[in-house]
N, C-alpha and C positions, 0 to 999 in steps of 0.2 A: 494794387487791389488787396483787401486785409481777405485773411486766410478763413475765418470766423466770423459766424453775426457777432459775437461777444467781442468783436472790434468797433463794432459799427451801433451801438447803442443810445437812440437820440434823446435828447434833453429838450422835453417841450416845453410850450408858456414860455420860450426866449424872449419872444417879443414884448412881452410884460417889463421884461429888466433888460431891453436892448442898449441900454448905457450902461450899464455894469458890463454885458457883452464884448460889447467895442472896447471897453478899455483891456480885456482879458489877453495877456499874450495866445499865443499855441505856439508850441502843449503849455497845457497846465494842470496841475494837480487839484481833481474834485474832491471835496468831504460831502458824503452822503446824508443827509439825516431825517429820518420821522417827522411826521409833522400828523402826529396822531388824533389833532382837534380838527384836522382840515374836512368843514364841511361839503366839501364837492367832492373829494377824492377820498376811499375809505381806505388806501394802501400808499398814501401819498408819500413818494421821500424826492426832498429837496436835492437839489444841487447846489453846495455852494465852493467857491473858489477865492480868494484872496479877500474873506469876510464876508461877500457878498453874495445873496441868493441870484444863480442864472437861469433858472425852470427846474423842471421837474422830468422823474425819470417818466419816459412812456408808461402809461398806467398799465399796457399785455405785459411788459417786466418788470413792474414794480412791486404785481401782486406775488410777482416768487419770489422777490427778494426783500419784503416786509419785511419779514422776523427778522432774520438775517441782520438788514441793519440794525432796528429793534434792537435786539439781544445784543449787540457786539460792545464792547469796551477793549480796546481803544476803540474810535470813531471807523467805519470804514473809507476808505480812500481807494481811488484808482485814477487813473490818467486822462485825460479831456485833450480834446483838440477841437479847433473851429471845421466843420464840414464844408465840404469843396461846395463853389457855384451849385454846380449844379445839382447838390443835396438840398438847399437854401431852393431854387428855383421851380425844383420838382414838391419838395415836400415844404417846404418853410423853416427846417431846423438847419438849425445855426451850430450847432456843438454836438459833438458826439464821445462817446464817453468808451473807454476799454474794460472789460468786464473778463479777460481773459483770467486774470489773476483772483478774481471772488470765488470761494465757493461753491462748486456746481449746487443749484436749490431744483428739486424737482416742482412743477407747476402744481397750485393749491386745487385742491379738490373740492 
């Protein structure tokens, strides 16, 4: 059982790129990035992992971690892994990401 929600951080819209998915080992190492034109999401950041887009962060943590990625140089990175059964059965996410090591961001006002 992870110690932390900031273990447990889901990557949604998998199922959009569920072939980049399936071929993604676990773990694996995500690069986070902006997607500042994205017309549906106003806080939108990617997930991508061996080149490939796998979803997006849940929009309730993406809005505190905007800027964050935003602003950072180098890229930010953290750890991924595929979510057990029954994360997949109860919710539909497929990946979950480790948020232990980011920057605490307090929630946007």
């Amino acid at each position: 059982m992870p110690n932390s929600i900031l273990e447990r951080i889901p990557v949604v819209g998998g199922l959009a790129y569920i072939e980049h998915v399936r071929r993604l080992p676990s773990p694996f190492t995500a690069t986070l990035q902006v997607e500042a034109g994205n017309r549906y999401f106003r806080h939108a950041i990617a997930v991508i992992a061996a080149g490939e887009k796998l979803g997006y962060i849940a929009p309730d943590v993406a809005s505190q971690y905007y800027d964050l990625v935003r602003e950072s140089t180098p890229p930010v990175t953290c750890p991924g892994r595929r979510a057990r059964h029954s994360d997949h059965e109860t919710s539909g996410v497929e990946l979950l990401l480790d948020f232990r090591d980011l920057p605490a961001h307090p929630p946007r006002s």
